[in-house]
C-alpha positions as CSV (number, residue, x, y, z in Angstrom):
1,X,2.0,-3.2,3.2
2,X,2.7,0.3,2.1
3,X,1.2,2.3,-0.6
4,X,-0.4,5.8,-1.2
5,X,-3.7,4.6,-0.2
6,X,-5.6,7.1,-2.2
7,X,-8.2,5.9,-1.4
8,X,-7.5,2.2,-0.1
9,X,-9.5,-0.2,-1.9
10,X,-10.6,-4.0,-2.5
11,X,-8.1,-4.6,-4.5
12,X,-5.2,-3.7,-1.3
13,X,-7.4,-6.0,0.9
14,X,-7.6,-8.6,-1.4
15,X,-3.6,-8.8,-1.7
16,X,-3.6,-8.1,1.9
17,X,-5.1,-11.4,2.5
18,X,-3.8,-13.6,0.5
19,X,-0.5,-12.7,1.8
20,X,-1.7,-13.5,4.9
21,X,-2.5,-17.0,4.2
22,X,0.0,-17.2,1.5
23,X,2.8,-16.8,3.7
24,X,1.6,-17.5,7.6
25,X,1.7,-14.0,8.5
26,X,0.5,-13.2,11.9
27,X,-0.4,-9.7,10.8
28,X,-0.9,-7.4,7.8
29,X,0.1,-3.5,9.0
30,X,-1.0,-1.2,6.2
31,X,1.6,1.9,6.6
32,X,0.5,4.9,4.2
33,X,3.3,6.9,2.4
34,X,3.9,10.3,4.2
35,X,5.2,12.5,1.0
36,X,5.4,9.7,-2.0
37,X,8.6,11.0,-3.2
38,X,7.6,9.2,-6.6
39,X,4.7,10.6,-7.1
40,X,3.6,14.4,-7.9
41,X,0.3,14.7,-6.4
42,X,-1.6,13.0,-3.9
43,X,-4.6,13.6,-1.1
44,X,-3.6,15.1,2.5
45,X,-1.9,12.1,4.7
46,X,-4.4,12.5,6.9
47,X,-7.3,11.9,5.0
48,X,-5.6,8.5,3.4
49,X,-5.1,7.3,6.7
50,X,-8.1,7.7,8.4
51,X,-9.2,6.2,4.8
52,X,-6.8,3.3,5.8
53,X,-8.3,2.7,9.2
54,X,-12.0,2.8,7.9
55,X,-11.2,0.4,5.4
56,X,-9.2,-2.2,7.4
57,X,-11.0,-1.9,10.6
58,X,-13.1,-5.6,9.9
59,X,-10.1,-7.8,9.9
60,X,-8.0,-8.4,13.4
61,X,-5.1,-9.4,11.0
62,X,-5.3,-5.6,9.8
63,X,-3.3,-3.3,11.1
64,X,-2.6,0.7,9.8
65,X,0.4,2.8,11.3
66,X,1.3,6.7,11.0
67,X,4.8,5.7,11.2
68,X,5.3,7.0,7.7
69,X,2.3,10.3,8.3
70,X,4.4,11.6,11.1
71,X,8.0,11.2,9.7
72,X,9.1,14.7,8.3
73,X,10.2,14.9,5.3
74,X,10.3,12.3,2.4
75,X,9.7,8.6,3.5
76,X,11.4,6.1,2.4
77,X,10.0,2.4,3.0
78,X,14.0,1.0,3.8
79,X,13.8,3.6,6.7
80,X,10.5,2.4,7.6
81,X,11.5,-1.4,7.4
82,X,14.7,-0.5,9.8
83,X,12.2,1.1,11.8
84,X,10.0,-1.7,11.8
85,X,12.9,-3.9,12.7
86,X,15.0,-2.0,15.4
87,X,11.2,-1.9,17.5
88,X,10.1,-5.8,17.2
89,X,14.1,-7.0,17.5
90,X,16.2,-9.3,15.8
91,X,13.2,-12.2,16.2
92,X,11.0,-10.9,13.8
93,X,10.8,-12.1,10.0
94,X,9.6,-8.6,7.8
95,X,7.9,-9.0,4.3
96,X,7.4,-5.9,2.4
97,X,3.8,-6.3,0.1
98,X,3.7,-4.3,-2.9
99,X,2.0,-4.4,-6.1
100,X,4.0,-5.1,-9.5
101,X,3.8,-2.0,-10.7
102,X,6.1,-0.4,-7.8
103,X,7.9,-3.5,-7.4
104,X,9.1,-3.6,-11.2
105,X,10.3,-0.2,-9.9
106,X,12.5,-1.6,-7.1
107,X,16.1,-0.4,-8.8
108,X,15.1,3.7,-8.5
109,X,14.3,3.5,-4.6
110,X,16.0,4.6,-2.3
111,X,18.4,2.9,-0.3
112,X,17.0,0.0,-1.8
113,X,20.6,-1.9,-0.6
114,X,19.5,-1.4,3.2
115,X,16.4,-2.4,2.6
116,X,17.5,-5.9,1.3
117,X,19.0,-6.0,4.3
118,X,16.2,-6.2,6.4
119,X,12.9,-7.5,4.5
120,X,11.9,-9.6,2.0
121,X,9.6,-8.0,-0.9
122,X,6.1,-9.7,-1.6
123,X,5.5,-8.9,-5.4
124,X,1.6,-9.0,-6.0
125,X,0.5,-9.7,-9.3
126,X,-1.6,-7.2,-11.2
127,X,-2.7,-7.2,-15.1
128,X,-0.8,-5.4,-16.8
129,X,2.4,-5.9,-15.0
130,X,4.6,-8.9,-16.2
131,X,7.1,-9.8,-13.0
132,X,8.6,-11.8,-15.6
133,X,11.2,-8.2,-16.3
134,X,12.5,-8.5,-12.7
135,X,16.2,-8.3,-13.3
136,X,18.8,-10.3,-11.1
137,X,20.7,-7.4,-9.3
138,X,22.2,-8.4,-6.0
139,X,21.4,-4.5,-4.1
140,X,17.6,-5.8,-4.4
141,X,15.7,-7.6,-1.8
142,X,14.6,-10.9,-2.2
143,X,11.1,-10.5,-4.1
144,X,8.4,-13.3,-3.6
145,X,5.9,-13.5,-6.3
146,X,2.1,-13.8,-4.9
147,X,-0.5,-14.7,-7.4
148,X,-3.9,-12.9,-6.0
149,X,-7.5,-13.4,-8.0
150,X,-7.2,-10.6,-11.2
151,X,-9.1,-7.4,-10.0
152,X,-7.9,-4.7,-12.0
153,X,-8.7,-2.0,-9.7
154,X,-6.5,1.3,-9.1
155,X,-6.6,3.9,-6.6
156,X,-6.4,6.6,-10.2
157,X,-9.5,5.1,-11.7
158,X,-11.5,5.6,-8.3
159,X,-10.4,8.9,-8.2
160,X,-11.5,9.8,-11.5
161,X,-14.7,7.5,-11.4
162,X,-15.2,10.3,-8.2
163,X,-14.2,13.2,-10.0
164,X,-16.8,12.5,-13.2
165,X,-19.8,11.5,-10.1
166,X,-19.6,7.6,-10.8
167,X,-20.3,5.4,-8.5
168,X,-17.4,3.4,-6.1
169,X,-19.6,1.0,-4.6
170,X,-18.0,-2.6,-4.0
171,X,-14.5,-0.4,-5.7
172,X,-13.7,0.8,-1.8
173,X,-15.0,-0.8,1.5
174,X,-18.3,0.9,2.3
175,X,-16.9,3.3,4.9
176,X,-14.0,4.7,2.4
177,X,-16.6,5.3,-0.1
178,X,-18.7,7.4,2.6
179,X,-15.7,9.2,3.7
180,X,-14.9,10.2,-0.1
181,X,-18.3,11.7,0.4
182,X,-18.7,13.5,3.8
183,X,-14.8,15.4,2.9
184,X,-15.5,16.0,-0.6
185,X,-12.1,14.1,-2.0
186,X,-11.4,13.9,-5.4
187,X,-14.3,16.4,-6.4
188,X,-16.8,14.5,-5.0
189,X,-19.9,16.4,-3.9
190,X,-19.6,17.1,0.3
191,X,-22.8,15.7,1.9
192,X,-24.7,17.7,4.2
């Protein structure tokens, strides 16, 4: 499951879930994007992975990787997938889970050819979003549509519910929200 992860919330969990009972997966690893070469401004890597962990850390089926942290450079999620494959071998079915929003975006990534090549996409519903616009076009992956329970939750609304002091509680696992806190992200107050 990849994503910005800034912060990680319910909502990702949720979707992280359902995929895993959805479609048998033996395991969900949350991979956080490095420099998000679609987006303009984001929290330190560092801070949205150790946001990852804390957030994950109550499910065995959970698991985060740097893969994407470490990488120099912009990352990509077909060179993480190849990754992914060339280190568990030939034996190994991949699913990419994304939310609508970035999947109704497939056709501007990059290398999105190569990465059709080597995973199927998991589509997760979100309001808003109508999967209905995905257009047959054979350089995209195969995209699985996953219905998940409606929480309209984004990562931008908990940033700016931090930024005017509101609260996050039940938005963000418990230990997210207290690492928001302790590091002062997204303007919230530093405790201590």
């Amino acid at each position: 499951m990849g994503g910005t992860f800034d912060p990680l919330h319910i909502g990702h969990l949720v979707a992280a879930s359902e995929a895993l009972h959805s479609f048998g997966l033996d395991l969900v690893l949350f991979v956080p994007t490095g420099r998000p070469w679609q987006k303009e401004s984001y929290s330190p890597p560092e801070d949205r992975y150790l946001m990852t962990v804390l957030g994950i850390a109550a499910n065995e089926c959970f698991a985060a990787s740097r893969m994407e942290i470490d990488r120099v450079g912009p990352t990509y999620t077909a060179d993480t997938m190849e990754t992914l494959r060339d280190f568990h071998g030939g034996g190994v079915e991949l699913f990419f889970i994304a939310g609508a929003d970035a999947v109704l975006k497939l056709g501007t990534w990059v290398a999105v050819d190569r990465l059709a090549r080597v995973a199927e996409v998991i589509a997760v519903t979100r309001p808003g979003f109508d999967l209905g616009g995905l257009q047959d076009d054979p350089r995209l992956p195969n995209v699985r549509v996953m219905e998940m329970p409606q929480i309209d939750i984004s990562s931008s609304d908990i940033r700016s519910r931090v930024a005017q002091g509101r609260p996050i509680d039940y938005l963000v696992p418990a230990r997210v929200a207290a690492y928001i806190a302790e590091n002062g992200l997204y303007g919230a107050r530093p405790r201590g």
